[in-house]
C-alpha positions in Angstrom: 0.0 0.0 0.0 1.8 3.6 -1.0 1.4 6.7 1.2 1.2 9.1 -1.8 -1.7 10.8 -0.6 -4.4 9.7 -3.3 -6.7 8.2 -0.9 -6.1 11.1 1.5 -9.8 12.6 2.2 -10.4 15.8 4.6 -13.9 16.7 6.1 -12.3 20.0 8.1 -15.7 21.8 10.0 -14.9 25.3 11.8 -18.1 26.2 14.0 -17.7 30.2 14.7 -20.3 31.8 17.1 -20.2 35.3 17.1 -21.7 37.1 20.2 -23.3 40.2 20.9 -24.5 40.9 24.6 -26.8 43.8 23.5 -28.8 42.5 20.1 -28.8 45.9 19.3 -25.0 46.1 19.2 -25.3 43.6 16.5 -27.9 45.5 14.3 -26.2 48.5 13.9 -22.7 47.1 13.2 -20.8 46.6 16.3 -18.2 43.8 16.3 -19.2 41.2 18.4 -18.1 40.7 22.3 -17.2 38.0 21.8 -15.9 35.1 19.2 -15.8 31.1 20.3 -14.4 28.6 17.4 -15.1 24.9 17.8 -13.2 22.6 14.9 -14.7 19.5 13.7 -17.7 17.1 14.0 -19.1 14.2 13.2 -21.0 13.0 9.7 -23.8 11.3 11.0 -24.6 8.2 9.1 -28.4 9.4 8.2 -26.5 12.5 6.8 -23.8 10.1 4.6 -26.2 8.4 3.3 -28.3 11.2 2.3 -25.5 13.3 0.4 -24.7 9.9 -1.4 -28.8 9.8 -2.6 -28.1 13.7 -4.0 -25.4 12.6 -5.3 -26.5 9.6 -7.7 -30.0 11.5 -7.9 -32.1 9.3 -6.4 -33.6 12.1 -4.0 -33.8 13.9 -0.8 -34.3 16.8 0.5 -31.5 19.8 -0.4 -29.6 21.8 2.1 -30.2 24.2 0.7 -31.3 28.4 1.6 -34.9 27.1 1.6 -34.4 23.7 3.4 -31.0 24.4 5.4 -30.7 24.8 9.4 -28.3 24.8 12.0 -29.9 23.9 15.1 -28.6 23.9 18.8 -29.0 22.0 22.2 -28.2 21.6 25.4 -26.9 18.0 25.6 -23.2 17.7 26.3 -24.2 13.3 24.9 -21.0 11.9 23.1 -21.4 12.2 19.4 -22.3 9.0 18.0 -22.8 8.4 14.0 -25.4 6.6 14.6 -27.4 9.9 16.0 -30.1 11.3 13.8 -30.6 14.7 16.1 -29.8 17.0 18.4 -29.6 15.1 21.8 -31.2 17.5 23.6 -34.3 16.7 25.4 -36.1 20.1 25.4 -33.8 23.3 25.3 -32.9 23.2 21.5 -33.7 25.4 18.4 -33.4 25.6 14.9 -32.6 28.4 12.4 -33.1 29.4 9.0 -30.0 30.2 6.7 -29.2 33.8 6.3 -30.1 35.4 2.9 -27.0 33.7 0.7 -26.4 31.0 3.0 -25.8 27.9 2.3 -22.8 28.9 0.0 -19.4 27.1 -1.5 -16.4 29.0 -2.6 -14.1 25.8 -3.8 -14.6 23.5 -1.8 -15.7 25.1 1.5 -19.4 25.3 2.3 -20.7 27.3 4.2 -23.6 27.6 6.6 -25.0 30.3 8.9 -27.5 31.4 11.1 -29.0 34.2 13.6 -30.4 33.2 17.2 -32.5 36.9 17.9 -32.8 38.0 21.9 -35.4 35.7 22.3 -34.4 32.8 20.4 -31.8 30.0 22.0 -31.7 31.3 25.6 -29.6 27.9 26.9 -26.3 26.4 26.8 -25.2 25.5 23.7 -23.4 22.1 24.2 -24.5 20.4 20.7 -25.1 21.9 17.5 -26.0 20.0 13.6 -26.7 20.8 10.3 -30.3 19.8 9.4 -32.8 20.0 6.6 -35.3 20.9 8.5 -36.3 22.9 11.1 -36.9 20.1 13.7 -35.4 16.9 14.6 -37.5 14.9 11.9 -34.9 16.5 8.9 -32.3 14.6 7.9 -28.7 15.9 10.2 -25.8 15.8 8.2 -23.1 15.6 11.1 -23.3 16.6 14.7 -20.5 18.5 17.0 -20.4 18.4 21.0 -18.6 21.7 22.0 -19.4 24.2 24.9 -19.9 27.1 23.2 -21.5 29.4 26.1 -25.2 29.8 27.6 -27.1 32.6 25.6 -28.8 35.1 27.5 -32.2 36.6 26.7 -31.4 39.5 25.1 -28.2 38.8 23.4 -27.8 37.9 19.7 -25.6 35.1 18.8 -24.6 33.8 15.2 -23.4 30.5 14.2 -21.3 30.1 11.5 -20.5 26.7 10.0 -17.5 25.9 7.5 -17.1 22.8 6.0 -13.6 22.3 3.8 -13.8 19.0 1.9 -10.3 18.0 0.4 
């Protein structure tokens, strides 16, 4: 077997949350108080499986600006491929894409989302890409990271990177 790289594959994920403790801060461009990165994730094997049905055509529903959403929970579970949601009992949510999100430059895709002052007031311990705004879409991957407990009042964004190579 040769090490020359050919059957080298990359799945690099950067998670960004970008925080404003005043949502007002946010909407009149103020940087953010804060900014908490979390790399990678893990592909969930409902969300394989899915992106291999796009793939050959034989259907599914898009991630797409229409169908795309990150959502976030409170569980702090070990990811498992075998999850299909967020583990969270009751404190999750799930938003929309922002107006040109999803997007790919090369071969980075990128998702992102706004949680308003009244939206996602919990610790955020889990978050996954979903097509759908609920845990009965289909979750491409899933990520266990303590990225801070949102206040009411504050606005928070989540950005999500995902480098394929």
């Amino acid at each position: 077997m040769s090490d020359d790289g050919i059957n080298t594959k990359n799945w690099n994920v950067l998670a960004t949350v970008e925080k404003w403790h005043r949502a007002e801060d946010r909407h009149v461009g103020l940087p953010p108080d804060e900014v908490v990165e979390a790399k990678d994730n893990l592909l969930l094997n409902a969300g394989i499986q899915l992106l291999l049905d796009l793939l050959i055509g034989a259907g599914g529903t898009v991630y797409n600006n229409s169908n795309a959403y990150i959502g976030v929970g409170d569980s702090s579970t070990s990811a498992a491929a075998t999850h299909d949601a967020l583990q969270a009992s009751s404190n999750k949510s799930f938003k929309g894409m922002e107006s040109s999100f999803p997007s790919r430059s090369a071969q980075t895709l990128s998702f992102k989302s706004v949680w308003g002052s009244s939206d996602g007031n919990f610790a955020w311990n889990e978050w996954s890409i979903s097509n759908s705004n609920s845990d009965s879409g289909v979750n491409l991957n899933r990520k266990v990271a303590s990225l801070g407990t949102k206040a009411s009042g504050s606005e928070w964004t989540l950005t999500v990177t995902i480098t394929v190579s």
